[in-house]
N, C-alpha and C positions, 0 to 999 in steps of 0.2 A: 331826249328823255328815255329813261329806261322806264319800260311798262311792265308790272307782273300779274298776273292773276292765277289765284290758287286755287285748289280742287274744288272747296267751297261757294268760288265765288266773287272772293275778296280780289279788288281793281286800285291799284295805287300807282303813280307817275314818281319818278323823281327824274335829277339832272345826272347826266350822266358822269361831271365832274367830281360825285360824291364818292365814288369806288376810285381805288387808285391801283396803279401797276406794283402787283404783289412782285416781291423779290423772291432769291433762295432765300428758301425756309422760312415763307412766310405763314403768318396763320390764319390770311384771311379773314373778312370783316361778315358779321350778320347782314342780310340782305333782306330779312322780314322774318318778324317771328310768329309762330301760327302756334295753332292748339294741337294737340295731341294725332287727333284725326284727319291732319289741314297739312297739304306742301302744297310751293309752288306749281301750278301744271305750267304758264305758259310765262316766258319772259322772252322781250324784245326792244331794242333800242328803235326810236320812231321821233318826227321830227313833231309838233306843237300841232303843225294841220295838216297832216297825215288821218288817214281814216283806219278806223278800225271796224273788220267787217267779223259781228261776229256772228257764228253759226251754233244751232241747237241741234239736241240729238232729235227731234222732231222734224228737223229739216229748214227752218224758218231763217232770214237772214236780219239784223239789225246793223245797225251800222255808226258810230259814234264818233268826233274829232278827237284827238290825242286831250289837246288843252279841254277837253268837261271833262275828264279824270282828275278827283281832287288830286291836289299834289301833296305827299306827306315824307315822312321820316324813312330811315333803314330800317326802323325796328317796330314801327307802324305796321299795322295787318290791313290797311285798308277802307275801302268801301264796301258796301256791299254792291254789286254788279246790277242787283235788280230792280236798285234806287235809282241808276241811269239808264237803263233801257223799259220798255213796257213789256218783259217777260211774263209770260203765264204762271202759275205758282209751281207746277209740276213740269216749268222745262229748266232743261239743265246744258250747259255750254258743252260743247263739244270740240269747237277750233275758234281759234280767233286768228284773223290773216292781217296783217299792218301791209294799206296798200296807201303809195303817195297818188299815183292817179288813175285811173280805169280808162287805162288802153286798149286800142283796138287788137292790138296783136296778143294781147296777155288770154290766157286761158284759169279756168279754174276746175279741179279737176276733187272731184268728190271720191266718198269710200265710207259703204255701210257694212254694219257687221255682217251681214249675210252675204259680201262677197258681190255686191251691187257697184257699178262704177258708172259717173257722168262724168263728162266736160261740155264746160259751158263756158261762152266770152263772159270774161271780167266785165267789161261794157256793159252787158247787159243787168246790172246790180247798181250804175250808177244812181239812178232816183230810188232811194229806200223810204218809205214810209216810216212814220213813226214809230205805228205798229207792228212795224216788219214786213217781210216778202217772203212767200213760199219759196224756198232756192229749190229743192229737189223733193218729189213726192217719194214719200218714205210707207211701206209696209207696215201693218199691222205687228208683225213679228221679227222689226227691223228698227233699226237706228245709228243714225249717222254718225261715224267713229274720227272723220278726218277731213278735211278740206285743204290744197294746197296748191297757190299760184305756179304754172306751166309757163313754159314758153312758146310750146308750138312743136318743138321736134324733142320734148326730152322722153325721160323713157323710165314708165313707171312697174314698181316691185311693190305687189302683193304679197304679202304673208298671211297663213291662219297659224291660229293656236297650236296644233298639232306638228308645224314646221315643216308642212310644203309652201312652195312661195312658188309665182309665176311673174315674169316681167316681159313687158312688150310695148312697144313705139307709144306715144300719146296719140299718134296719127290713125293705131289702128281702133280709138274711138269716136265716133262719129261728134261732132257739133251737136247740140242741144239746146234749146230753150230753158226758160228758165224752172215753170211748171212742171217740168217729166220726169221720169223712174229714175230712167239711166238705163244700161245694160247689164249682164251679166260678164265679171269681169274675172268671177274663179267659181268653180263650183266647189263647193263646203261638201 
């Protein structure tokens, strides 16, 4: 299934046999059409019971199967995201990760705007409440911009706004629970 979900929200499934291998000079097909103020943010191919873990800029984790995303058209906008999860009214998606299964060895490695960095076992996100899990305690004058499966030795590249960037081992951040800050991974 390809999954998209766009800026606003909107969560739609299709098969993946609907899009076809464009030629030269082809013109490409619509893939969803949205309002004015509405693109895609997130699209990814995922199998029916695959998980979908998603995260808020509050920090909270939800977690959903591929198949409860209604399935619809190319040119369909969608669900709304907040009809399948018990979101609060003032949070807003931040990453969505499509995991098949919560390995020991897989890591997840966070990034808030203030330049905040966790990693935390994947594993430990397996049992999600309904109403969700704290994934990372988030600041007052912070919020969480990214979430992305590791593997253990890869090697992560911070940027800020202003285009200094720093990049260094995964290794050189510590393991975490699931409740904590994180570290400081760049100073802003």
């Amino acid at each position: 299934m390809v999954v998209t979900l766009s800026h606003t929200g909107y969560v739609k499934r299709l098969p993946v046999d609907t899009y076809r291998t464009q030629r030269r000079g082809g013109r490409g097909l619509v893939g969803m059409k949205t309002k004015d103020d509405d693109w895609v943010e997130h699209l990814f191919v995922a199998n029916t019971h695959d998980y979908l873990m998603v995260f808020t800029r509050r920090g909270r984790c939800y977690w959903l199967k591929v198949h409860q995303i209604p399935e619809a058209s190319r040119a369909a906008r969608g669900k709304p995201i907040i009809n399948l999860l018990e979101l609060d009214h003032d949070e807003e998606v931040a990453s969505v990760v499509p995991v098949r299964e919560f390995s020991e060895d897989l890591n997840l490695m966070f990034a808030t705007r203030r330049g905040v960095v966790k990693k935390s076992a994947l594993s430990d996100y397996r049992h999600i409440r309904v109403t969700g899990v704290n994934a990372i305690n988030i600041d007052d004058d912070d919020e969480l911009i990214d979430v992305q499966v590791t593997s253990g030795d890869d090697e992560v590249i911070l940027a800020t706004h202003e285009g200094m960037a720093i990049r260094f081992n995964e290794d050189d951040v510590r393991q975490m629970g699931r409740a904590t800050r994180g570290v400081r991974g760049i100073r802003l």
